[in-house]
N, C-alpha and C positions, 0 to 999 in steps of 0.2 A: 552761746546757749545760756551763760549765766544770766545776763540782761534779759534775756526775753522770757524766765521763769521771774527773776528778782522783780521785773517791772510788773507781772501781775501779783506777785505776793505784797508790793506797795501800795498797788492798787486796793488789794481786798485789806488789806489791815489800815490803808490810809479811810476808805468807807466806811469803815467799821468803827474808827476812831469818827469821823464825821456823821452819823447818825446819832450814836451816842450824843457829843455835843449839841447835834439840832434838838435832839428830844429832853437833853435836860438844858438848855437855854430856858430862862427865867419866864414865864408866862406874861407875864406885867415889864420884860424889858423891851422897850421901843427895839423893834427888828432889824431898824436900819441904823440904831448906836452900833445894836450886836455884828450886824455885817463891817461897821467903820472901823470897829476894833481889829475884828476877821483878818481884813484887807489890809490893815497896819501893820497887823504880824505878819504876814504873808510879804508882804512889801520888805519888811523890817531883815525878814530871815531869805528872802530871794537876795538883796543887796549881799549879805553876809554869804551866799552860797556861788553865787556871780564868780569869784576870784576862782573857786575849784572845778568849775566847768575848762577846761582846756580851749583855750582860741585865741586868734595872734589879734584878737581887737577888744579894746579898753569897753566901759560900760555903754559912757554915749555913744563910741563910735557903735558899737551893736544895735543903736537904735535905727543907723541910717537901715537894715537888711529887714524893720519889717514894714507888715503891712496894712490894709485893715482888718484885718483876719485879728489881731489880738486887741484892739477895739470892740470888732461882734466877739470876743472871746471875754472880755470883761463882763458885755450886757450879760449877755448869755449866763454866766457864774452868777452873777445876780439875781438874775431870774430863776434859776436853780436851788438858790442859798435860803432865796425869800419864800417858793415853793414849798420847799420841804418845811421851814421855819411854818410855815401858815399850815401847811399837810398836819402835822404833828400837834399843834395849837389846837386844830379844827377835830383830833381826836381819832387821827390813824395811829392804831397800833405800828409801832418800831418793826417788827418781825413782817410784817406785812406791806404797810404806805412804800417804802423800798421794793420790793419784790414787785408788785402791781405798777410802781413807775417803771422798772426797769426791764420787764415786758413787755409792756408797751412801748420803751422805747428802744428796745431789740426789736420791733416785729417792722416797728416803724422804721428803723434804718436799712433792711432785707432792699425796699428799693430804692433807698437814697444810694446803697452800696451798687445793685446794680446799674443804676443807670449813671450814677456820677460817676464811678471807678470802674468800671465793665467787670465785677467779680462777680465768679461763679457761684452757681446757685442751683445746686444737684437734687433729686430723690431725698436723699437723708437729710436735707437740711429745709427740706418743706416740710419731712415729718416731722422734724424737731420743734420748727415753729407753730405747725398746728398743737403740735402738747402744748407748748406755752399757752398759747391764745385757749387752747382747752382746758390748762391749769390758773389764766386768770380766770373763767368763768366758775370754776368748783372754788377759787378761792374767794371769791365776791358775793356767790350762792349762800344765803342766809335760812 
């Protein structure tokens, strides 16, 4: 039970720290220094976290178990990192350019979930999606 509360309260306070930084990243810093940096720390502080993850295999041997999945996992952060970088640039409010992606990209996972992974998908959970899809349109409404 603690992992599975603790992993979204990482989640929301790691986004929350990650907005912040896209939206005050320097207007005038080239986007892909600020991503090289990004991914340096990241790099830097995953080697350093490596040793407290529990497994009976050293770092390289860990590389033989993946796949291309953390390949498209890189592009993809990328494509995310650069996104929002340029969202924010181009003059999406913080409280909002978030909210409006991530609508969109809940409504849009509804049938990646069903048809890739067979999850269910009841009454309450179309009504829920139609408020979203209802609350980006009042939030987008000028």
């Amino acid at each position: 039970m603690f992992m599975y509360i603790f992993s979204i309260v990482l989640i929301v306070a790691s986004n929350i720290m990650y907005n912040l930084c896209q939206k005050w990243t320097p207007q005038r810093a080239n986007p892909f220094s600020a991503l090289l940096v990004t991914y340096l720390t990241a790099a830097v502080l995953s080697v350093i976290a490596f040793p407290f993850y529990k497994t009976d295999k050293g770092l390289f041997q860990s590389f033989k178990e993946l796949n291309w999945t953390s390949i498209a996992l890189g592009v993809s952060i990328v494509g995310l990192e650069f996104g929002y970088l340029m969202a924010y640039r181009a003059g999406w409010n913080i409280s909002i350019g978030s909210l409006v992606a991530n609508i969109i990209l809940a409504v849009l996972l509804i049938p990646i979930g069903i048809l890739l992974f067979k999850e269910g998908f009841g009454f309450n959970k179309i009504l829920g999606a139609a408020f979203c899809i209802a609350g980006l349109i009042l939030i987008n409404k000028k």
